[in-house]
C-alpha positions in Angstrom: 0.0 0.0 0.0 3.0 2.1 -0.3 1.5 4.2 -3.4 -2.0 5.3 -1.1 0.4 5.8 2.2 2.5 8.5 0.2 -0.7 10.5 -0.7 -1.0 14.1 0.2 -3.9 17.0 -0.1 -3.8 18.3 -3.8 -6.2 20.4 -4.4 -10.1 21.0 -4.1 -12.1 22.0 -7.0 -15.7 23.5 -7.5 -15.6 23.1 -11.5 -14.2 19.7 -13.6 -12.7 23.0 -15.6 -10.2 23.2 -12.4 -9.7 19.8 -12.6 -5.8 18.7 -12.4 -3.7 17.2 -14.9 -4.0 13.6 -14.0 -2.8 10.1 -15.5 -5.4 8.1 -13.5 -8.0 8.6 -10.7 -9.7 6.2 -8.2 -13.0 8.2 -7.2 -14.7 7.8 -3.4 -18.8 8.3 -3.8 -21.4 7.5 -1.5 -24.1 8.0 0.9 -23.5 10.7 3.4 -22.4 9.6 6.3 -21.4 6.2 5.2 -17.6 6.4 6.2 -16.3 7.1 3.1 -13.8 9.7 4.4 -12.8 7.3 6.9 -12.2 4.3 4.4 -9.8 7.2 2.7 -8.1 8.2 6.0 -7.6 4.3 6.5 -6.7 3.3 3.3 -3.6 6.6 3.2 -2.6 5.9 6.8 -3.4 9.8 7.7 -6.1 12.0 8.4 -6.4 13.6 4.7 -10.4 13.4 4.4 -12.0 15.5 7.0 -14.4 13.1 8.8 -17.7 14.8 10.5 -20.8 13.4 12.2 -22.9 15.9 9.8 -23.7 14.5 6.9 -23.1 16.4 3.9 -19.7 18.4 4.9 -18.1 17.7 1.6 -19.3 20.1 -1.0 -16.3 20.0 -3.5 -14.3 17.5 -5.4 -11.2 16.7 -3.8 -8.2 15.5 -5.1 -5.6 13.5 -2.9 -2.4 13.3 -4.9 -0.1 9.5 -5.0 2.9 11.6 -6.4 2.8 10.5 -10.2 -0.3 12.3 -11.8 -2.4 10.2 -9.8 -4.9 10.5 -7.6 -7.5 9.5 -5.0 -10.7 11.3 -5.7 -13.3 12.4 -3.1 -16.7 13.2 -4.1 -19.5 14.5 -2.2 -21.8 12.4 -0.5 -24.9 12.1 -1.9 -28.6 11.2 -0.2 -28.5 14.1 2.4 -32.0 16.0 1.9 -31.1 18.9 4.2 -29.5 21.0 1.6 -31.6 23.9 0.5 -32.1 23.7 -3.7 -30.0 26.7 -4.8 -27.0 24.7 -2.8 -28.0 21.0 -4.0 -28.4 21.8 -8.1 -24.5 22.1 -8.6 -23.5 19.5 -6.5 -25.3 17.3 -8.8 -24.0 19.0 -11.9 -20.4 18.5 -10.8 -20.6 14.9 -9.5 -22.8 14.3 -12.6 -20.3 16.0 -15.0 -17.0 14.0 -13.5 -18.8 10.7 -13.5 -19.7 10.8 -17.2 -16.6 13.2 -18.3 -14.0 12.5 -16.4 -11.3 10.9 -18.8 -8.6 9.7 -16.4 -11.4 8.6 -14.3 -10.0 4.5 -13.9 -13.1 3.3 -11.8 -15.1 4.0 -8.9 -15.1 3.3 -5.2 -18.6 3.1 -4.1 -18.9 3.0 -0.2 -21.7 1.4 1.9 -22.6 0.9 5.5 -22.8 -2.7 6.0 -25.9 -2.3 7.8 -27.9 -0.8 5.4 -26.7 -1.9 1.2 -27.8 -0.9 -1.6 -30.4 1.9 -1.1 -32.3 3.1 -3.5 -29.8 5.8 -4.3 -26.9 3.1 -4.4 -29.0 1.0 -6.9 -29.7 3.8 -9.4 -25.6 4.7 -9.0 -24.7 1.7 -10.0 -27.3 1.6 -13.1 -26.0 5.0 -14.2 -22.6 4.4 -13.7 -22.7 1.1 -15.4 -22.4 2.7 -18.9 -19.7 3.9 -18.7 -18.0 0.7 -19.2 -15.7 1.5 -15.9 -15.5 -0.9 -13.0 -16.9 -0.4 -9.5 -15.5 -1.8 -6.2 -18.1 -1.9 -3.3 -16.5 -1.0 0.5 -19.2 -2.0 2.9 -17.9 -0.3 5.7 -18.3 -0.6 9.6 -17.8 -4.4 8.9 -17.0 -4.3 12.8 -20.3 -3.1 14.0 -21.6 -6.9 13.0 -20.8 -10.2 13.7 -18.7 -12.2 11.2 -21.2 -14.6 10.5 -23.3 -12.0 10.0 -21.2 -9.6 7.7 -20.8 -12.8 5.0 -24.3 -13.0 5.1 -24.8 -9.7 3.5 -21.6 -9.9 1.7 -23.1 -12.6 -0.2 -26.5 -11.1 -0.4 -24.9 -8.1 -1.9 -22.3 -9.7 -4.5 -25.8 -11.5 -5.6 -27.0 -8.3 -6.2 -25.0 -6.3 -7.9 -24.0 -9.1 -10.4 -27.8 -8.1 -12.2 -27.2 -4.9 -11.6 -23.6 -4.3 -12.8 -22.3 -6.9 -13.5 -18.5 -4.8 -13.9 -18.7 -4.9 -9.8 -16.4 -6.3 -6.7 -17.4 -6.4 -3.5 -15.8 -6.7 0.3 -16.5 -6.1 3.8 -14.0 -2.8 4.9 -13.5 -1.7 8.5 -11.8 1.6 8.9 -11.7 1.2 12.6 -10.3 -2.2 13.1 -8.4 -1.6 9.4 -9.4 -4.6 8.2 -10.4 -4.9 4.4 -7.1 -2.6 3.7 -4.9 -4.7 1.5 -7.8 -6.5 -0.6 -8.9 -2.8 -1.6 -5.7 -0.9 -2.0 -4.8 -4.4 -4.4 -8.5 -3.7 -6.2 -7.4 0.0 -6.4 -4.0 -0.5 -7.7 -4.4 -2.8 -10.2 -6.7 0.1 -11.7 -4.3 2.7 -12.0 -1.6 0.0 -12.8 -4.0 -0.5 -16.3 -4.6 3.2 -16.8 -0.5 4.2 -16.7 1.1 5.3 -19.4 3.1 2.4 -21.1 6.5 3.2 -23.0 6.9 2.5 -26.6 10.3 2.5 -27.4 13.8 3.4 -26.2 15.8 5.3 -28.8 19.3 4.2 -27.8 21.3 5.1 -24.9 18.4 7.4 -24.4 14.9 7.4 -22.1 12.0 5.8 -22.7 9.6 7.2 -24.7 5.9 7.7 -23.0 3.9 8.5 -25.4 -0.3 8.3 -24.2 -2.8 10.4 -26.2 -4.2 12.2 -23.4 -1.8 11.7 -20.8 1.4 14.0 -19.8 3.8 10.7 -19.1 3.5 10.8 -15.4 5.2 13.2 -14.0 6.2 13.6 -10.8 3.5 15.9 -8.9 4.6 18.0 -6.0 2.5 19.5 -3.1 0.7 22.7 -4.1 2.5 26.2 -2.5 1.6 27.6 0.7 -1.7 29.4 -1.1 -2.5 26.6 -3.4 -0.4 27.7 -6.2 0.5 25.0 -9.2 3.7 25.1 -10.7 3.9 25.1 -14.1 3.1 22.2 -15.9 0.1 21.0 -13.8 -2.5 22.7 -16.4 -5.9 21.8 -15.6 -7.7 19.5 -17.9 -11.0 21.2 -19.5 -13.9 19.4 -20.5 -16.2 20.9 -22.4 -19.8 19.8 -23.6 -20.3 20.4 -27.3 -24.4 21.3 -28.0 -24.8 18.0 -29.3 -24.1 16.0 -26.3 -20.7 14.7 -27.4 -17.9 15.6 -24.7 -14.2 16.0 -25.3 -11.6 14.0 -23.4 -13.4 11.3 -23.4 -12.1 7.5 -24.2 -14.2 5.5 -26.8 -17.0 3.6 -26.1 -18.6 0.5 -26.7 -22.0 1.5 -28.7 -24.0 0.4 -25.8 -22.7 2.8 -23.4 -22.7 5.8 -25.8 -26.4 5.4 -26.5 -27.4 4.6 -22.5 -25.2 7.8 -21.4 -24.3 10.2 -24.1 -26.2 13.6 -23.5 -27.6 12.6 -20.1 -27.6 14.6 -17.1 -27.8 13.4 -13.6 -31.4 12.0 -13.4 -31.6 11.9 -10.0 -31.6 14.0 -6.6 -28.7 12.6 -4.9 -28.3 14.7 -2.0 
């Protein structure tokens, strides 16, 4: 887990056009209040994610960095009603937009209390994330408030589940408190951004290899933002822009069944 143990706050960003330059993301979504930023805290090994007993305290996408133009991607909860309208609209519009836009985007960590899967709002998720042809890795969390016995019971229940819904799924018990779960995720997670790295294609001799990814700036070594949140140069953000026929930029290709579930669709649900 030495990659996730080496991450460090990046950056926090209220538009996908302040989105970083990025190689690869893994992104946390999820109920409010489900221990998503505790699974983050537990999978880095520090107290990056700020963890609350109100729901609904992360209202901007954050980005964790793992030091090669890759990152850990926090995304605000959703399922939390108490959130007047004018405040609710572009949270969905952002989470929305990265979801469906996100390029780097390698697939999604979708947490859930143990003690209450797949809710409504977890079910459509996983239905309108499914098109996008990108896996999903379920973290049923507070594994420790159950008994074993128990917890495989719903383990089961669950991976039975999910298989209709997306088939593209994984799932585990996780426990941030008693950090078990840790190293079957953090493999899940790294094999992801293992697949999404650049790959070389050729060493001229004597010379480097040469990274050459459409789309990708040959990861890079990222450093900690300045004292004000500064970037140095180089660490552009990526800009995805919607064209008015639906069609996005920056996106990979996909299989015709996804572009006719997804393409042009907004969020079509309230998730908060």
């Amino acid at each position: 887990m030495s990659s996730f143990r080496s991450a460090f706050f990046f950056k926090s960003v209220a538009s996908l056009a302040d989105a970083p330059a990025s190689a690869g993301e893994i992104a946390f979504a999820g109920r409010s209040n489900t221990g998503k930023s505790s699974a983050i805290n537990a999978l880095t090994g520090s107290q990056l994610a700020f963890v609350s007993k109100t729901p609904g305290r992360t209202r901007l996408i954050n980005y964790y960095a793992l030091g090669t133009e890759q990152f850990i991607v926090d995304l605000p909860g959703y399922g939390y009603a108490r959130v007047p309208d004018a405040t609710r609209a572009p949270w969905e519009r952002l989470l929305g937009g990265y979801l469906q836009t996100r390029a780097p985007l390698c697939g999604l960590a979708l947490v859930m209390d143990v003690r209450h899967p797949l809710t409504e709002l977890d079910q459509r998720m996983l239905g309108w994330f499914y098109p996008t042809g990108k896996p999903v890795h379920v973290l049923l969390t507070k594994a420790d408030k159950l008994s074993r016995e128990a917890a495989q019971k719903i383990l089961r229940r669950v991976e039975a589940e999910v298989a209709a819904l997306a088939p593209n799924t994984s799932v585990q018990l996780f426990s941030s408190l008693k950090k078990s779960g840790l190293e079957q995720a953090a493999a899940v997670f790294r094999a992801w951004l293992e697949a999404s790295a650049p790959r070389s294609v050729g060493v001229a001799p004597g010379g480097e290899p040469n990274m050459k990814t459409p789309g990708k700036t040959g990861g890079g070594e990222i450093k900690a933002p300045g004292p004000k949140g500064e970037i140095s140069p180089g660490q552009n953000a990526l800009r995805f822009k919607a064209s008015r026929s639906g069609r996005r930029s920056g996106r990979r290709p996909k299989s015709p069944r996804a572009s006719e579930s997804s393409r042009g669709k907004r969020f079509p649900w309230r998730i908060f």
